[in-house]
C-alpha atoms as a printed R data frame, in Angstrom:
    type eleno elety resid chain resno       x       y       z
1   ATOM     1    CA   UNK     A     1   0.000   0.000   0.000
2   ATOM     2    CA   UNK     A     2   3.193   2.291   0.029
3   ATOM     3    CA   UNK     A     3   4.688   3.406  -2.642
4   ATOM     4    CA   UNK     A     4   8.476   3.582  -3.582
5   ATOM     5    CA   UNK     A     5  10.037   6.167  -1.755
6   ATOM     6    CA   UNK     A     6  12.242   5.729   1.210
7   ATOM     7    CA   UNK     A     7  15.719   5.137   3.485
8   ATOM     8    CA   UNK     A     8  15.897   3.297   6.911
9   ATOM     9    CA   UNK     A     9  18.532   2.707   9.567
10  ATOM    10    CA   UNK     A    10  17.072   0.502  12.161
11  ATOM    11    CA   UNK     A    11  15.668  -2.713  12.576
12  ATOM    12    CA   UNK     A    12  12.713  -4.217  14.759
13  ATOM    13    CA   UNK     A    13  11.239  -7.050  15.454
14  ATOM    14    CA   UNK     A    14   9.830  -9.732  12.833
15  ATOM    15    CA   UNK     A    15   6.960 -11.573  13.008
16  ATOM    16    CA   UNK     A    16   6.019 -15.147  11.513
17  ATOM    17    CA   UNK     A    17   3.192 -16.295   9.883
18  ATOM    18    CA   UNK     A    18   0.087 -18.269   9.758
19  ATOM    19    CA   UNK     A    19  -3.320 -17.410   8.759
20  ATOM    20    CA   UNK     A    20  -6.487 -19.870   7.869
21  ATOM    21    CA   UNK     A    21  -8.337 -19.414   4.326
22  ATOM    22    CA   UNK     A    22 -11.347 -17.571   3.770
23  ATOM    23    CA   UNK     A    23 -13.662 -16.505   0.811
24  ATOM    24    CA   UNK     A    24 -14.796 -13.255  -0.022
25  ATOM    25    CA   UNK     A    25 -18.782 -12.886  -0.321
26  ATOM    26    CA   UNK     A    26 -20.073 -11.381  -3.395
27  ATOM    27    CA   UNK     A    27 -22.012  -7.463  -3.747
28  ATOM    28    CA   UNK     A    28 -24.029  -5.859  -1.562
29  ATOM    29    CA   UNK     A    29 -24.295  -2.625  -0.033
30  ATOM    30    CA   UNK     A    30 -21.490  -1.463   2.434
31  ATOM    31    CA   UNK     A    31 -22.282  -2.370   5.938
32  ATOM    32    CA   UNK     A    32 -24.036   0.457   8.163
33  ATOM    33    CA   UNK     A    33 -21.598   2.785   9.365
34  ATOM    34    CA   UNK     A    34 -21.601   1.903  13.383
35  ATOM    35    CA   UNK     A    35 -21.737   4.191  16.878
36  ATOM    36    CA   UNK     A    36 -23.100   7.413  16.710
37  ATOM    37    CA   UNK     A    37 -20.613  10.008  15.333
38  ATOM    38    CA   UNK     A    38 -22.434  13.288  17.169
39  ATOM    39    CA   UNK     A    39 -23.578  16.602  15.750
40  ATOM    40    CA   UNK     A    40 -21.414  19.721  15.257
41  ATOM    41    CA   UNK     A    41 -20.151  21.009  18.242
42  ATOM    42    CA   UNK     A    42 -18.047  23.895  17.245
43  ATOM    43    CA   UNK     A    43 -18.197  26.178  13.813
44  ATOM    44    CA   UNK     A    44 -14.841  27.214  13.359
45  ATOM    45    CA   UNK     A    45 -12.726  28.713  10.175
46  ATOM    46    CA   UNK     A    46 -10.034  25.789  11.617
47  ATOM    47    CA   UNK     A    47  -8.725  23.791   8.419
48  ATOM    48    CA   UNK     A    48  -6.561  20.588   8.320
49  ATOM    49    CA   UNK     A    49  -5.020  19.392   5.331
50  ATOM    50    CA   UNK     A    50  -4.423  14.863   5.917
51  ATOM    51    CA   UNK     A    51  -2.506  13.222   3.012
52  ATOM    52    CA   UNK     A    52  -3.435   9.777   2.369
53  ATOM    53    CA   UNK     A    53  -3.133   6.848  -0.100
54  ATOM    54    CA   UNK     A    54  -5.480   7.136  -3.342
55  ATOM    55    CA   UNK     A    55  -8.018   5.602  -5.260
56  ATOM    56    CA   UNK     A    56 -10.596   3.594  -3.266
57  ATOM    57    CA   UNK     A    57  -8.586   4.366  -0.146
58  ATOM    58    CA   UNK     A    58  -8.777   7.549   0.107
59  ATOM    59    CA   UNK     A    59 -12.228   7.615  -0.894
60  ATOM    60    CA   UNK     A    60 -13.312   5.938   1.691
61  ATOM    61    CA   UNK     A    61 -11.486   7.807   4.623
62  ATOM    62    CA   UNK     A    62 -12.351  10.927   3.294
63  ATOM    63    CA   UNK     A    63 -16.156  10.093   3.377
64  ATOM    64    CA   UNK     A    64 -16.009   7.970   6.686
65  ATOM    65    CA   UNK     A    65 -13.152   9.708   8.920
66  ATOM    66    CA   UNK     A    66 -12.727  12.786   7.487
67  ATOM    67    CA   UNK     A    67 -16.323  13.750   7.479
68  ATOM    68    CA   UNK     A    68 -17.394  12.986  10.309
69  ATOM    69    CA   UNK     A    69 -14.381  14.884  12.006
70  ATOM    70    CA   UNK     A    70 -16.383  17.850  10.160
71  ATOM    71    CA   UNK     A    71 -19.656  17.088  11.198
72  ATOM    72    CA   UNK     A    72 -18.366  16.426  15.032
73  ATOM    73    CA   UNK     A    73 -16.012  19.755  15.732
74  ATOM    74    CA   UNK     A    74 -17.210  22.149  12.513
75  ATOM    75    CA   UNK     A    75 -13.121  21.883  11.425
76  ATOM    76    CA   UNK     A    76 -12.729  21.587   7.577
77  ATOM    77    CA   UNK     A    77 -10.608  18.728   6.865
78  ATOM    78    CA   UNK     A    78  -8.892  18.592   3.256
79  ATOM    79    CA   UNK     A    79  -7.951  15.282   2.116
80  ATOM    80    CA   UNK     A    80  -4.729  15.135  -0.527
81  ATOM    81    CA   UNK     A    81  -4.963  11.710  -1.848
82  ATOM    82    CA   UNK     A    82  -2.061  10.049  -3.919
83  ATOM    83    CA   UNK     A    83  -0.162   7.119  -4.230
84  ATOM    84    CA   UNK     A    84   3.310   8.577  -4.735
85  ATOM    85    CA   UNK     A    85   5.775  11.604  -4.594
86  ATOM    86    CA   UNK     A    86   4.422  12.770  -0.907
87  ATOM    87    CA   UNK     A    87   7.504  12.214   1.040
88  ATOM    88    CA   UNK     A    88   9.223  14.253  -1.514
89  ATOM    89    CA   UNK     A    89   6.764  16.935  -1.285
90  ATOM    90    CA   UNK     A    90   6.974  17.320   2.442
91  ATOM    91    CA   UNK     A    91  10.483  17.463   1.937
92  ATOM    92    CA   UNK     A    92  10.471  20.067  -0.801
93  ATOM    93    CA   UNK     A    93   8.518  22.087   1.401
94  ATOM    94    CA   UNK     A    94  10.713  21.840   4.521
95  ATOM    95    CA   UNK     A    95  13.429  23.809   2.121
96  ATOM    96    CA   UNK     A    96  11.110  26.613   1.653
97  ATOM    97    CA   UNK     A    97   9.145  28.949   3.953
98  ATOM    98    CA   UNK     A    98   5.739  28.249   2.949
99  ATOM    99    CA   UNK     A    99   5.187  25.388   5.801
100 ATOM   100    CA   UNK     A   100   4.566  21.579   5.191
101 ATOM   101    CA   UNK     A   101   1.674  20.947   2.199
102 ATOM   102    CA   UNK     A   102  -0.031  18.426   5.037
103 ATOM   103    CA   UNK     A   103  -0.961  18.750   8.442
104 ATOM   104    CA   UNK     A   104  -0.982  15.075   8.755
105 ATOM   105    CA   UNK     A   105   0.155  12.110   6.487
106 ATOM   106    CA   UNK     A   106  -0.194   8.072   6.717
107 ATOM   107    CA   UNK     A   107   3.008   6.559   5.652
108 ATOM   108    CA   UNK     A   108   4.045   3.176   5.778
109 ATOM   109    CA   UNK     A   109   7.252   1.345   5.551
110 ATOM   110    CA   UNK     A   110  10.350   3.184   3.361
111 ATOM   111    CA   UNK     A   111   7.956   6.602   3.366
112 ATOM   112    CA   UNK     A   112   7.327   6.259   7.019
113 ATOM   113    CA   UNK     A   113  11.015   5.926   8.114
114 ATOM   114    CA   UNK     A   114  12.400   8.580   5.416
115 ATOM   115    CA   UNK     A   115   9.811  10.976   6.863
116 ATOM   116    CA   UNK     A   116  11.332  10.302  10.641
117 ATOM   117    CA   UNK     A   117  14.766  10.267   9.689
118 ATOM   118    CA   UNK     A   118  14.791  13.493   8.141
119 ATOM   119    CA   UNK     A   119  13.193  15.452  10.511
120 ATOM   120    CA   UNK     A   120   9.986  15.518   8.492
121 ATOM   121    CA   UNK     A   121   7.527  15.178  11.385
122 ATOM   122    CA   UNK     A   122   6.842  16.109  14.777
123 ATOM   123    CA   UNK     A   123   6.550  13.685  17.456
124 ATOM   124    CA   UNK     A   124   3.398  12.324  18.748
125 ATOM   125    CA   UNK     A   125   2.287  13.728  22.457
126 ATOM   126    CA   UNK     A   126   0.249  10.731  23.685
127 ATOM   127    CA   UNK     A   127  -1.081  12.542  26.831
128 ATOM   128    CA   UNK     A   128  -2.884  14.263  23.788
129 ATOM   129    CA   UNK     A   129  -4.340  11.072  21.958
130 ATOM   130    CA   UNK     A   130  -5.753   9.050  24.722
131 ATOM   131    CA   UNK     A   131  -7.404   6.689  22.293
132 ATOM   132    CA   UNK     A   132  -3.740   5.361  21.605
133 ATOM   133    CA   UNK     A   133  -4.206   2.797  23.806
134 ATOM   134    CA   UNK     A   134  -6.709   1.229  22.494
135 ATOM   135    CA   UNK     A   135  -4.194   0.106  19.503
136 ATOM   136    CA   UNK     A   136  -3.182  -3.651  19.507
137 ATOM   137    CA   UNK     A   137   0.165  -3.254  20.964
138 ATOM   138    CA   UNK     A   138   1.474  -5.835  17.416
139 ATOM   139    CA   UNK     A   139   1.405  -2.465  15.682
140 ATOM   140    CA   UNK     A   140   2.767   0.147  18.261
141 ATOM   141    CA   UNK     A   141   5.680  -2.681  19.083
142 ATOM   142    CA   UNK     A   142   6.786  -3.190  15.932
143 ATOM   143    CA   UNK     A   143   8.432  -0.112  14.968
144 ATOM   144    CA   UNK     A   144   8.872   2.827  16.562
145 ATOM   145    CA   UNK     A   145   5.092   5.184  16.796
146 ATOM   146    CA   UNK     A   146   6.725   8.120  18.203
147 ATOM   147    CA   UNK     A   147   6.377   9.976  14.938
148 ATOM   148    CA   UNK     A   148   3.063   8.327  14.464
149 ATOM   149    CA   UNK     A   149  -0.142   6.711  15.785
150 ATOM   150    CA   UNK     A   150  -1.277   3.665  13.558
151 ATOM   151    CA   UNK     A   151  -4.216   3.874  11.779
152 ATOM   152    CA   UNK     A   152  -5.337   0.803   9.560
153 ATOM   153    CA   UNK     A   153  -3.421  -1.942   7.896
154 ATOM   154    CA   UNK     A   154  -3.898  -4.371   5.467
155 ATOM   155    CA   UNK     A   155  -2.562  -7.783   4.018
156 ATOM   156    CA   UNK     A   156  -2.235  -9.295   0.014
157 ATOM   157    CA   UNK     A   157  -5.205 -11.334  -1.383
158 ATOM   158    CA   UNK     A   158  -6.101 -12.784  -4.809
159 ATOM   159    CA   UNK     A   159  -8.844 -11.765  -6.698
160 ATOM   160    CA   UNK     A   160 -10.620 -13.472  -9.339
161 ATOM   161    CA   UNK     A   161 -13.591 -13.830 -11.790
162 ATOM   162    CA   UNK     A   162 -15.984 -16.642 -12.869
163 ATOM   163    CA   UNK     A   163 -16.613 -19.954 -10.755
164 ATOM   164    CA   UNK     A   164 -13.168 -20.502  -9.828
165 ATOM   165    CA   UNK     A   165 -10.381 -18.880  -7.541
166 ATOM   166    CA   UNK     A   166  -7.686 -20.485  -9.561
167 ATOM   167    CA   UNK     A   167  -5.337 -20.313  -6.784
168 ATOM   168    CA   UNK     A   168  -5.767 -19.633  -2.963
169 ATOM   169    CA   UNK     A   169  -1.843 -19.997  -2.624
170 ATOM   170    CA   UNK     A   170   1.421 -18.229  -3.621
171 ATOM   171    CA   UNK     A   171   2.414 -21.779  -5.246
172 ATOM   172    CA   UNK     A   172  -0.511 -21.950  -7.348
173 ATOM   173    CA   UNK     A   173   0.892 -19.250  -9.220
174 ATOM   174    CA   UNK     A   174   3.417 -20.860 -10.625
175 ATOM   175    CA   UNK     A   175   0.963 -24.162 -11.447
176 ATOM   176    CA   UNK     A   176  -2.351 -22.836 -12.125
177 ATOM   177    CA   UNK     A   177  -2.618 -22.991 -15.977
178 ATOM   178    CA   UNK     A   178  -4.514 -19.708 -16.172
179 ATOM   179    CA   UNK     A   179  -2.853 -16.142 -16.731
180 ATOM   180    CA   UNK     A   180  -2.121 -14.582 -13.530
181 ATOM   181    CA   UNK     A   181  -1.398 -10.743 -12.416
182 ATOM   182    CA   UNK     A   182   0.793  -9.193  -9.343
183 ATOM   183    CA   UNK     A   183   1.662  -5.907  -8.778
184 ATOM   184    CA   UNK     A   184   5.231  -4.328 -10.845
185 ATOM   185    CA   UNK     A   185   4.925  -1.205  -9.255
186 ATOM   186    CA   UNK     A   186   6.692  -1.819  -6.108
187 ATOM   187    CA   UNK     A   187   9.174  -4.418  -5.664
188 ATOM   188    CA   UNK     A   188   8.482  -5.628  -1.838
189 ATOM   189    CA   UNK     A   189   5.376  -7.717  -2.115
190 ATOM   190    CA   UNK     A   190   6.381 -10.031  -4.595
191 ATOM   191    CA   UNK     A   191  10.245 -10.811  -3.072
192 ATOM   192    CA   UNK     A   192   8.336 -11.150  -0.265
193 ATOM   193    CA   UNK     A   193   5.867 -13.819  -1.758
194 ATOM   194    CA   UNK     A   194   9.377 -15.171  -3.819
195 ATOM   195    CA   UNK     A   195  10.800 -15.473  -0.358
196 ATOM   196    CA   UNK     A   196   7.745 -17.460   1.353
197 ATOM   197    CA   UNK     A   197   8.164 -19.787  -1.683
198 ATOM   198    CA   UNK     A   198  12.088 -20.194  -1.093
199 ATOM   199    CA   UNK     A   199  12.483 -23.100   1.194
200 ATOM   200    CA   UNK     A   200  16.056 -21.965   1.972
201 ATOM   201    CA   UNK     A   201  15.359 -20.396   5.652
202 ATOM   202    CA   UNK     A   202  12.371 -19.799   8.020
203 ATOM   203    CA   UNK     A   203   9.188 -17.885   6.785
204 ATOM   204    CA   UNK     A   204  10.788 -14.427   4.621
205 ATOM   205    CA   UNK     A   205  14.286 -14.803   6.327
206 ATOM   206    CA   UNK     A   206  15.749 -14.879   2.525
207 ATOM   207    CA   UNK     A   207  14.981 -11.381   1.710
208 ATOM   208    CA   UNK     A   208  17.019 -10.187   4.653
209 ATOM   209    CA   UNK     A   209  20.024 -12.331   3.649
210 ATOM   210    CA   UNK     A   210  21.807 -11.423   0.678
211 ATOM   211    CA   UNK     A   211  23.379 -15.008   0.492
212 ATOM   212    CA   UNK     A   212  19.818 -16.358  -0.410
213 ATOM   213    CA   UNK     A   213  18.859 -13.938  -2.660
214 ATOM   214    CA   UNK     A   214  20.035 -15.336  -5.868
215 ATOM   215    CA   UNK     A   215  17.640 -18.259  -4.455
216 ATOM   216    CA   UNK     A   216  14.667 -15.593  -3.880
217 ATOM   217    CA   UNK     A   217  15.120 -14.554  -7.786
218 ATOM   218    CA   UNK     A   218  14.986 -18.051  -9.047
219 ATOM   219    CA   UNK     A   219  11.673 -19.001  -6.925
220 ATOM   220    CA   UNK     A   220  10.579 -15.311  -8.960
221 ATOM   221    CA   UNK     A   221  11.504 -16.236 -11.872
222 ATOM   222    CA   UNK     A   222   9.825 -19.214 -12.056
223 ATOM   223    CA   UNK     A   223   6.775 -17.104 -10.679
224 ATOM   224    CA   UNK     A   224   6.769 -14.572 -13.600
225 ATOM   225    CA   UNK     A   225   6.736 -17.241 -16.307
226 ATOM   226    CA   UNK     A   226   2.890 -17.218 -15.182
227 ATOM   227    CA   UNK     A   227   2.343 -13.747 -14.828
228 ATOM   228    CA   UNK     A   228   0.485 -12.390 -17.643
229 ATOM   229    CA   UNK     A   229   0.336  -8.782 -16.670
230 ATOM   230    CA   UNK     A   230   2.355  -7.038 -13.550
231 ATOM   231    CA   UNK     A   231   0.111  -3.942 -13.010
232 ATOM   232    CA   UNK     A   232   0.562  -0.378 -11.743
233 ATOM   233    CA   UNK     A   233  -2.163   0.151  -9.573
234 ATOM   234    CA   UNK     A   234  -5.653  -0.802  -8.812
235 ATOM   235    CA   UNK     A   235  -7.001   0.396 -11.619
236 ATOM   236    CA   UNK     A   236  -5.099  -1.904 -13.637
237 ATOM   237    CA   UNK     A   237  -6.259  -5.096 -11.634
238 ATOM   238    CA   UNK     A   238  -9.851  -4.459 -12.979
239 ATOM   239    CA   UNK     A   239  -9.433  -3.771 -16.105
240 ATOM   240    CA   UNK     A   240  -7.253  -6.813 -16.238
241 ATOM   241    CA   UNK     A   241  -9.536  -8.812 -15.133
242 ATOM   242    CA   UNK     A   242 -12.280  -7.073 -17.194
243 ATOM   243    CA   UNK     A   243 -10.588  -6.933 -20.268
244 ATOM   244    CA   UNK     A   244  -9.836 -10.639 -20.256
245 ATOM   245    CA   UNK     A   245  -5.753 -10.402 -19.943
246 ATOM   246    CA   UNK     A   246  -5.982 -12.182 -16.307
247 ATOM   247    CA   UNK     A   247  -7.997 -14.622 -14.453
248 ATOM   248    CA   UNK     A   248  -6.944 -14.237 -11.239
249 ATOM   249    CA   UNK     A   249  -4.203 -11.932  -9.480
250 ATOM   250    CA   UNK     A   250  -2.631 -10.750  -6.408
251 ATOM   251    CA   UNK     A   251  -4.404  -7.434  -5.117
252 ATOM   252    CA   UNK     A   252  -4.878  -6.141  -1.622
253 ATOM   253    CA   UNK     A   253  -8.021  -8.277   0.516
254 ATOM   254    CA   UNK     A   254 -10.047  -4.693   1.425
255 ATOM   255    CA   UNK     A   255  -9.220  -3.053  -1.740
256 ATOM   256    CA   UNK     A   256 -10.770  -5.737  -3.988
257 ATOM   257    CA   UNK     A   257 -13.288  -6.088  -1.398
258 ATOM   258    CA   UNK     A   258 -14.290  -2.541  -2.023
259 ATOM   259    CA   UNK     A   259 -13.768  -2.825  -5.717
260 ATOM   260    CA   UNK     A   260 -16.103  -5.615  -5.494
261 ATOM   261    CA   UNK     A   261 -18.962  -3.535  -3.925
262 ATOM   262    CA   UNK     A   262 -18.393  -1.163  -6.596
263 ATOM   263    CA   UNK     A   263 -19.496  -3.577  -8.982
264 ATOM   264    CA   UNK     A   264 -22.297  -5.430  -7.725
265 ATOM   265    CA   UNK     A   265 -23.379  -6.873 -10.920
266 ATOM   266    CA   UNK     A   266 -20.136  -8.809 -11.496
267 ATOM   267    CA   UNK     A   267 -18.860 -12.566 -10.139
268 ATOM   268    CA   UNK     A   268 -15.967 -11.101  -8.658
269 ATOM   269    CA   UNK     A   269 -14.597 -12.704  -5.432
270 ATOM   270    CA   UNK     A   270 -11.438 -12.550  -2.735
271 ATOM   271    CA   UNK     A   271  -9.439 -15.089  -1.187
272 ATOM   272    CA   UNK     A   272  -7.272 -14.762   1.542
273 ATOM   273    CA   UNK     A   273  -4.345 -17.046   1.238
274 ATOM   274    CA   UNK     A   274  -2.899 -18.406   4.632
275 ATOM   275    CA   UNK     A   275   0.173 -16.493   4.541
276 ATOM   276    CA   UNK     A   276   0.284 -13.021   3.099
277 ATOM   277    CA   UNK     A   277   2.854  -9.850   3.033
278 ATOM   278    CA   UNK     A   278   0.972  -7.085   4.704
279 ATOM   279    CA   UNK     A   279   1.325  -3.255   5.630
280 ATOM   280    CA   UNK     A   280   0.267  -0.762   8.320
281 ATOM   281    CA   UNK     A   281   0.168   2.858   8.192
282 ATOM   282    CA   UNK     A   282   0.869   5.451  10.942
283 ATOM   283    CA   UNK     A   283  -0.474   8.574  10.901
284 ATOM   284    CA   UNK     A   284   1.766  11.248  11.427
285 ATOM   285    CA   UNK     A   285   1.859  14.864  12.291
286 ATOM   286    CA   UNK     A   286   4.489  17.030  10.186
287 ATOM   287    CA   UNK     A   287   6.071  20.297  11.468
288 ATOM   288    CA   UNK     A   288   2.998  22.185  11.086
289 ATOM   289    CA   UNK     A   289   1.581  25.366  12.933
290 ATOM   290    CA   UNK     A   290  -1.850  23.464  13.807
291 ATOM   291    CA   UNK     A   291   0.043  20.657  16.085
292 ATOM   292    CA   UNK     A   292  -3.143  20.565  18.732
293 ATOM   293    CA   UNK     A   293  -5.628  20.115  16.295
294 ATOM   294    CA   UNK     A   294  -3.910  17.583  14.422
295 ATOM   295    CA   UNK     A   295  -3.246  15.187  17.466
296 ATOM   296    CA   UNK     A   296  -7.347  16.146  18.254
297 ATOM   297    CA   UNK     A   297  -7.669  14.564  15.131
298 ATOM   298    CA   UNK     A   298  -5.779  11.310  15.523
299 ATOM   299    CA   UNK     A   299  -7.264  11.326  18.558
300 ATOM   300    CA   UNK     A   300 -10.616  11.145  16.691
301 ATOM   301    CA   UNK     A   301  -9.475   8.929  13.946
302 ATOM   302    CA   UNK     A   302  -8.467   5.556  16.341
303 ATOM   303    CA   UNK     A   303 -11.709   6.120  18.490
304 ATOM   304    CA   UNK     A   304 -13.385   2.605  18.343
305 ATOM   305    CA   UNK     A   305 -16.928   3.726  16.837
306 ATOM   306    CA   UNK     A   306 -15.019   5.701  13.645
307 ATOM   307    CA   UNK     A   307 -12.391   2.840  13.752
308 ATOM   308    CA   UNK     A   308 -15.476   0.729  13.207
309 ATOM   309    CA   UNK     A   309 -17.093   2.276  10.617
310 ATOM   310    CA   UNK     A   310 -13.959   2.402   8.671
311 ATOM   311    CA   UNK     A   311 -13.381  -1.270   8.762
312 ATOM   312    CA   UNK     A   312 -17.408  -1.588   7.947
313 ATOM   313    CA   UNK     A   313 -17.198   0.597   4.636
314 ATOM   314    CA   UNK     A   314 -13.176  -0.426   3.622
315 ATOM   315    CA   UNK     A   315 -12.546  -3.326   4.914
316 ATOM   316    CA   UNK     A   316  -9.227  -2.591   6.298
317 ATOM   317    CA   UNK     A   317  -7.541  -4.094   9.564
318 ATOM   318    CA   UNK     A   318  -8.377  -1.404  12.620
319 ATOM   319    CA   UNK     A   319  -5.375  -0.220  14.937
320 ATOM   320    CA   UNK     A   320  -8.280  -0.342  17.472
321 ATOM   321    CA   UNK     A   321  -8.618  -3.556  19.392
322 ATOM   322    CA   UNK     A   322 -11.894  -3.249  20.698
323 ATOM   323    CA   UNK     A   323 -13.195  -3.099  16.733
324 ATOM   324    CA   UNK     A   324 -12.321  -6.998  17.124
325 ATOM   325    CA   UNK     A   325 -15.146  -8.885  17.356
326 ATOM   326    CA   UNK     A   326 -17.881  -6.345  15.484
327 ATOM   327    CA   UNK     A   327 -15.972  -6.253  12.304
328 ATOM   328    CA   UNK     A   328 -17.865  -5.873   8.995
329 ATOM   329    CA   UNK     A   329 -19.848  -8.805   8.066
330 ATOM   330    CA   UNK     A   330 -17.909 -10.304   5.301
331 ATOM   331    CA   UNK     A   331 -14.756 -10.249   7.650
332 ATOM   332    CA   UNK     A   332 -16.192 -12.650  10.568
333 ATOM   333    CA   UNK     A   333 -13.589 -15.154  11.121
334 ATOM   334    CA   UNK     A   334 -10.954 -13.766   8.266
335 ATOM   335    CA   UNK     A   335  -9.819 -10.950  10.291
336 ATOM   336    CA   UNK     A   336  -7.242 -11.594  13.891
337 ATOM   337    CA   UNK     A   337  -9.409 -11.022  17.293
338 ATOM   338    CA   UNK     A   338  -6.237 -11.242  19.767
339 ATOM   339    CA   UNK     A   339  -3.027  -9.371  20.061
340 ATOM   340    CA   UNK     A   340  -1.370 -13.358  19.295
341 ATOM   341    CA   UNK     A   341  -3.494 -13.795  16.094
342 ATOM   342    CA   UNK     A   342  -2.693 -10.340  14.801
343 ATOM   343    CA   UNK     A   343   1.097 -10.874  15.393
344 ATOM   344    CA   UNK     A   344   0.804 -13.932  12.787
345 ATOM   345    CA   UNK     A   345  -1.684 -12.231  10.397
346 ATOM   346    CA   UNK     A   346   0.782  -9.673   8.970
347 ATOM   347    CA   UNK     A   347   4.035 -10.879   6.962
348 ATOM   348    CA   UNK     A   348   5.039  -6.485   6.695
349 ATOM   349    CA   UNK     A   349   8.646  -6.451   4.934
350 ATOM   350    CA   UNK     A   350  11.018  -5.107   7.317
351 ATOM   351    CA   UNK     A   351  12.023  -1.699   5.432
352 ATOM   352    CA   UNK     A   352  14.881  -1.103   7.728
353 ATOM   353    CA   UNK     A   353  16.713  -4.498   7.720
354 ATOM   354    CA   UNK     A   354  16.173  -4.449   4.075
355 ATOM   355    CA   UNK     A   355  17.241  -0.824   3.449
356 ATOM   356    CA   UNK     A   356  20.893  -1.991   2.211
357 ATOM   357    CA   UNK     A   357  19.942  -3.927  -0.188
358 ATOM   358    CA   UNK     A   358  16.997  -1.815  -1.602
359 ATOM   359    CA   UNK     A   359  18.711  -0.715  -4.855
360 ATOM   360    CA   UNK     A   360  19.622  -3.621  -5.775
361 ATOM   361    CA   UNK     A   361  16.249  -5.684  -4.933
362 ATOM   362    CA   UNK     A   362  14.482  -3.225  -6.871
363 ATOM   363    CA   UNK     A   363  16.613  -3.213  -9.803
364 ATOM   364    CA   UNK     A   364  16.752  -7.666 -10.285
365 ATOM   365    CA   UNK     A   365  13.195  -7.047  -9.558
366 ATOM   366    CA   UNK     A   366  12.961  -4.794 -12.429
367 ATOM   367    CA   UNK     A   367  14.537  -6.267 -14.677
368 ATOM   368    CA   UNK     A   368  12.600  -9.553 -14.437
369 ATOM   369    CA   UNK     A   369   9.257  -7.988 -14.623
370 ATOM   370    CA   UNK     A   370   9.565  -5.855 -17.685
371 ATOM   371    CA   UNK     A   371  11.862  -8.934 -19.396
């Protein structure tokens, strides 16, 4: 869910993996958003500008978080939603005098660390965002939140059309006699999928150790002699799948679940294989002028009724633990309900073990994908 940017320096804890099957349903209408989200309290001139992921994404948290924020305390909240160039933009801005272009931005993995390590954001006063603690403490352990509360996360799945899934694992991939599509954009979910298929170490271990990378690249190799397409972006996926070039392809689980309520006419569904590379983003609060109100808004944004409601109309994982349990209905069972289960659920590439080797990952990865 990140896109390419980013340096890192040091390294966390991993996490292994395990994770049972389950099938996406079919259309219908989004869930009911849940809890009451209040009337207006306030009518202020206040403005806050949040930078977030695109497409379906930040559709959806614009509509769910970010309005209701509006609604609640009368503060306009702006919602800049791309997939790319945003780290570079906060940084172009820190050279100037015109002040950061966000109040607040979710970053994950390489954008999330470049952003710290350069001095990009202001740290998080917790005293101020008492609904941190309501996070599963998976995501607050597993790197550093100091720069940022997590939000929302989500793991890999495979969509596909017709009567068949074609493949509910990685392997099948490289079996399944049926033209398959994965992401090109960004190098670190397929090495990590590579890597699960490697059986030279433990779980993903061969990403982080350049001795078994030649072994990763073979295991792709063999991967993309299957892979009919490697898309850009979500956009792609469906018109992939639409336009007949794939039957089946790697996309994220909440993303094509959304897609798939976009298009209730279709025979679209979502597996979740049992072991899937994974993200989560932290929200983050840059050097701006309107610190208070932006930690009033995290605040607001990991509170567990608009924490539901988010998972209800996008499907994503909530940072809020006490969402477990009353996720949307279409998620019973698929989604972890203990700190343990969550710990297994995400396979997240480790951006600051793997920031040595990151030009040269993506460039093999490169040049085997556009071969």
């Amino acid at each position: 869910m990140s896109d390419n940017e980013g340096r890192s320096t040091t390294p966390p804890n991993r996490r292994g993996v395990s994770r049972r099957t389950m099938l996406g349903t079919v259309g219908g209408s989004v869930a009911a958003v849940a809890g009451c989200l209040g009337g207006s309290s306030s009518s202020t001139e206040d403005s806050l500008t949040v930078s977030v992921y695109g497409g379906a994404y930040g559709n959806v948290f614009e509509e769910t978080v970010a309005a209701a924020y509006e609604e609640e305390t009368g503060t306009t909240v702006n919602v800049s939603k791309a997939w790319s160039n945003r780290v570079s933009k906060l940084r172009s801005a820190s050279q100037g005098n015109g002040g950061p272009p966000y109040d607040i931005i979710g970053l994950s993995g390489f954008n999330y660390l470049t952003a710290r390590n350069e001095d990009l954001l202001t740290p998080v006063r917790y005293e101020n965002v008492p609904n941190a603690e309501k996070v599963w403490p998976f995501f607050r352990e597993y790197r550093s939140d100091e720069y940022g509360v997590p939000g929302e996360g989500g793991v890999l799945g495979i969509v596909y059309k017709e009567d068949s899934p074609h493949a509910t694992t990685w392997s099948e991939f490289m079996e399944v006699d049926a033209p398959a599509g994965m992401n090109g954009g960004y190098w670190k979910n397929p090495l990590l999928i590579a890597a699960l298929l490697t059986d030279e170490a433990d779980g993903v271990e061969e990403i982080y150790d350049p001795s078994m990378h030649d072994a990763m690249f073979t295991t792709l190799e063999a991967l993309a002699q299957n892979i009919a397409t490697w898309y850009r972006g979500g956009a792609d996926v469906w018109s992939a799948l639409s336009g007949g070039t794939i039957d089946y392809g790697a996309f994220y689980y909440a993303s094509g679940l959304a897609g798939i309520d976009n298009r209730p006419d279709s025979n679209y569904q979502m597996v979740l294989p049992e072991t899937s590379p994974g993200y989560f983003t932290n929200f983050c609060v840059t050097n701006t002028k309107k610190r208070d109100e932006a930690e009033r808004f995290l605040d607001f944004m990991l509170r567990t009724d608009i924490q539901t409601a988010w998972n209800q109309n996008g499907y994503y994982v909530p940072a809020n633990k006490e969402v477990a349990g009353n996720y949307a209905e279409r998620l019973q069972g698929v989604y972890p309900e203990t700190n343990a289960e969550m710990e297994s659920f995400f396979v997240i590439g480790n951006a600051e073990e793997l920031s040595p080797y990151q030009s040269d990952l993506s460039d093999r990865f490169t040049e085997i994908t556009t071969a």
